[in-house]
C-alpha positions as CSV (number, residue, x, y, z in Angstrom):
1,X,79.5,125.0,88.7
2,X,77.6,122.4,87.5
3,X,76.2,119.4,90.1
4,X,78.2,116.5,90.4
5,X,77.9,113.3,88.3
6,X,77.9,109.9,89.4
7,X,77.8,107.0,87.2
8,X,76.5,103.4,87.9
9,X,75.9,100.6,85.5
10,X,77.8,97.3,84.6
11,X,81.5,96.8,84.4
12,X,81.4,97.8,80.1
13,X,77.8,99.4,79.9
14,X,79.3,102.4,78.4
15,X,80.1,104.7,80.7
16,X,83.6,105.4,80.1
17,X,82.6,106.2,76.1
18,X,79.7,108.7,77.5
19,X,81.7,110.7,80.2
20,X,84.1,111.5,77.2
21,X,81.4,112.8,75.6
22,X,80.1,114.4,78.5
23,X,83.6,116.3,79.2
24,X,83.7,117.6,75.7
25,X,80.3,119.1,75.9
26,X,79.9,120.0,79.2
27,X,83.2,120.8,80.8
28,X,83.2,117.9,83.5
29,X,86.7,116.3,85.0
30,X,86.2,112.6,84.5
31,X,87.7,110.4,87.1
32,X,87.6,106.5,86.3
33,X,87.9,104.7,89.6
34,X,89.6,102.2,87.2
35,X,92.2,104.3,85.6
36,X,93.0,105.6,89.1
37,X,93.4,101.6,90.6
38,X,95.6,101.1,87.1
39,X,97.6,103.8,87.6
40,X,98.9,103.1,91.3
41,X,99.7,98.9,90.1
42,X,101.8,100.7,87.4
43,X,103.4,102.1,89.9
44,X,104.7,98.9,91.6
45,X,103.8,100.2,94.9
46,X,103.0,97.3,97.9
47,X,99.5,99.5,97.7
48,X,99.5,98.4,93.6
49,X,100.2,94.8,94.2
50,X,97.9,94.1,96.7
51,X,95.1,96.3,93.8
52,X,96.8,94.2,91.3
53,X,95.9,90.8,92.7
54,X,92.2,92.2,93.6
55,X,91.5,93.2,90.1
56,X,92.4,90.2,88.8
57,X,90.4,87.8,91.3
58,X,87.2,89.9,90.1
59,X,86.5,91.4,93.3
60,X,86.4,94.8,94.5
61,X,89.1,97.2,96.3
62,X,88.0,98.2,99.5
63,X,86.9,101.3,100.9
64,X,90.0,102.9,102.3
65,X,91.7,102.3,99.5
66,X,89.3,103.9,97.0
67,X,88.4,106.9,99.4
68,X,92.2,107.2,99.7
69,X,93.0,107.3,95.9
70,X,89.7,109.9,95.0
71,X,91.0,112.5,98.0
72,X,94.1,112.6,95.7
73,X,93.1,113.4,93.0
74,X,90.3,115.1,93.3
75,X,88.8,118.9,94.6
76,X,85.2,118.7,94.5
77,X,84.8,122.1,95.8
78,X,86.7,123.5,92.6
79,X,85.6,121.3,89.9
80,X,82.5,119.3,88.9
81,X,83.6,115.5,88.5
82,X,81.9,112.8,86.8
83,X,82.7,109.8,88.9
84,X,82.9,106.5,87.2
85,X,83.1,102.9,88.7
86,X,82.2,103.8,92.3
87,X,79.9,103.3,94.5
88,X,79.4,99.2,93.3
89,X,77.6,99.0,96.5
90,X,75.4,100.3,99.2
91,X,78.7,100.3,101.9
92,X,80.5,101.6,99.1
93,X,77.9,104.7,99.0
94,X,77.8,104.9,102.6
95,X,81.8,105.3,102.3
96,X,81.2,107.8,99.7
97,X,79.1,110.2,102.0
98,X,82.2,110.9,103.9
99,X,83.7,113.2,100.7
100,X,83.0,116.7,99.5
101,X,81.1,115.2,96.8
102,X,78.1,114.7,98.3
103,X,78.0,117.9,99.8
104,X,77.4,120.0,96.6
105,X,74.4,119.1,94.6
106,X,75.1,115.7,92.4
107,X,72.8,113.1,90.6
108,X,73.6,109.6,90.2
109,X,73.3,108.3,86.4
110,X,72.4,104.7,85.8
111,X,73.4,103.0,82.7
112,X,71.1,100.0,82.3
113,X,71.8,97.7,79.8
114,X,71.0,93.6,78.7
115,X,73.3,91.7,80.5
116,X,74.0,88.5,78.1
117,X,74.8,91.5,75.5
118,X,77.0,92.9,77.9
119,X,79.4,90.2,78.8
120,X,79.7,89.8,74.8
121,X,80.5,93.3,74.8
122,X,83.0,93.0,77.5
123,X,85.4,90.2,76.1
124,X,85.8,91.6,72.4
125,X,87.0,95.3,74.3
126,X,90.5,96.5,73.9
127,X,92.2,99.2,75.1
128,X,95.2,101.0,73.9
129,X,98.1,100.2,76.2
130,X,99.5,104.3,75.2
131,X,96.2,106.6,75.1
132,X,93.9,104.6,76.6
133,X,91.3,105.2,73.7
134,X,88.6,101.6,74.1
135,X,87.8,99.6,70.8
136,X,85.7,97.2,70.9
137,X,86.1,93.7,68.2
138,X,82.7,93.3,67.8
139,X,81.1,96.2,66.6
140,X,83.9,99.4,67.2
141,X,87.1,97.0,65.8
142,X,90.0,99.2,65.0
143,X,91.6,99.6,61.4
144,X,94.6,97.8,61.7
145,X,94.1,94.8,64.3
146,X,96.1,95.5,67.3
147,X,97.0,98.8,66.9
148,X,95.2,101.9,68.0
149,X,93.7,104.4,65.1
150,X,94.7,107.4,67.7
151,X,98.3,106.9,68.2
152,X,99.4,103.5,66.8
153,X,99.7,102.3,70.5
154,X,99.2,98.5,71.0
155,X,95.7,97.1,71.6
156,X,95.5,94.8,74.9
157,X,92.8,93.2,76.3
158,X,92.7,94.0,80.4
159,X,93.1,91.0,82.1
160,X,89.7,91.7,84.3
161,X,88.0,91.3,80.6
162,X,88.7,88.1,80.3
163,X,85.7,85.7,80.2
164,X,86.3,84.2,84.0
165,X,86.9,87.2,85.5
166,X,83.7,89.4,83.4
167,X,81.6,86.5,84.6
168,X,82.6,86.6,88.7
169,X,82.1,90.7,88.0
170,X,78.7,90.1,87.0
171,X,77.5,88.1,89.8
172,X,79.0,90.5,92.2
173,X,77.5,93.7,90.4
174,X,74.0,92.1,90.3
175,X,73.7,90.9,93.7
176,X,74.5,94.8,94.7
177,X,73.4,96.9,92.4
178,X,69.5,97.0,93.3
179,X,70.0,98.8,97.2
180,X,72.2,101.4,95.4
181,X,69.5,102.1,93.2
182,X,67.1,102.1,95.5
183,X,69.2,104.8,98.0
184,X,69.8,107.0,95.5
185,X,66.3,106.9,93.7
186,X,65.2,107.3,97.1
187,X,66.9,110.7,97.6
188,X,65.2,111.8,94.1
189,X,69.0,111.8,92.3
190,X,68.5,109.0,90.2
191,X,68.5,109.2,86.6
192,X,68.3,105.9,83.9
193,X,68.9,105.8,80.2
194,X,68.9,102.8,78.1
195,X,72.2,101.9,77.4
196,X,71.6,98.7,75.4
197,X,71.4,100.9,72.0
198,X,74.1,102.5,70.3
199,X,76.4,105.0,71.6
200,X,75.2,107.7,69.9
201,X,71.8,106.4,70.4
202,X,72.6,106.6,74.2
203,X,74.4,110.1,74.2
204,X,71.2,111.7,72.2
205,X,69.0,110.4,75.2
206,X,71.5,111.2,77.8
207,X,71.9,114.9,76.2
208,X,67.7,114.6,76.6
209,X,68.3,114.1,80.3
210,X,70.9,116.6,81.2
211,X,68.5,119.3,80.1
212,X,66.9,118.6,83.6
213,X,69.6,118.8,86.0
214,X,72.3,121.0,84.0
């Protein structure tokens, strides 16, 4: 089995379009934190409402809530996940410690990218309302505005993309990024790749550092 993946980097650094890639190649079960919060406010649970109204102030979901939805939905004594969107923060790893994951080997992969190219990258994404499949207006538009290439589903922007709500993510994610860094560089799991180029630019040196761990 192989070890564990956890991703870290800015809300739209890429790591949703790189853990695709990383399933396809490598056999990993990708859990987005994201599509997991999404999926219970579909839902129209009191748990999705209260999500709901989170998401959309910018902040995050707490910690039972999160530890809650990954125990769920995932085994990791079976499977080897690639995590995405959590830990945010250091009480957010701490929280973390407490599941199976942590207890198999894992590495923590940091997506680091230019932040004023980010935001730009943020508020031009759009998501398929039916597959889920991400374009992007500014340099991954789709063929036919508003429609998805996959499966003709409707393109939406989420409303945690907008510019108000990218700019309250970004303060929060810089102010608590740094300590998680530091833990996990700390326990000699930390890997970075530039994620300001390309995506393919950023698998090929991604692929470069999986040789070392997988």
């Amino acid at each position: 089995m192989n070890p564990h993946i956890i991703l870290l980097g800015a809300p739209g650094s890429g790591k949703g379009t790189q853990a695709v890639k990383m399933v396809e190649d490598y056999g990993f079960l990708h859990v987005s934190t994201g599509e997991l919060l999404r999926t219970e406010v579909k839902k129209g649970s009191s748990l999705g409402k209260a999500i709901q109204k989170t998401i959309e102030t910018g902040k995050l979901v707490d910690n039972p809530t999160m530890l809650e939805l990954l125990n769920a939905n995932c085994d990791f004594n079976k499977s080897s996940y690639i995590l995405d969107g959590y830990p945010r923060n250091i009480d957010q790893v701490k929280a973390l410690n407490q599941l199976d994951l942590v207890k198999h080997k894992f590495y923590a992969l940091y997506f680091d990218v230019n932040m004023d190219a980010l935001q730009k990258r943020i508020v031009n994404r759009r998501s398929c309302k039916k597959c889920s499949r991400i374009f992007n207006l500014a340099f991954d538009p789709p063929k036919h505005s508003s429609v998805c290439d996959s499966c003709g589903g409707e393109l939406i922007q989420r409303s945690d993309d907008t510019e108000e709500v990218v700019k309250k993510r970004m303060t929060v994610y810089n102010s608590t990024i740094t300590p998680v860094l530091d833990y996990y560089r700390g326990r000699k799991v930390l890997i970075e790749v530039n994620a300001s180029k390309t995506p393919n630019e950023v698998y090929a040196e991604l692929k470069e550092k999986l040789k070392m761990i997988l």
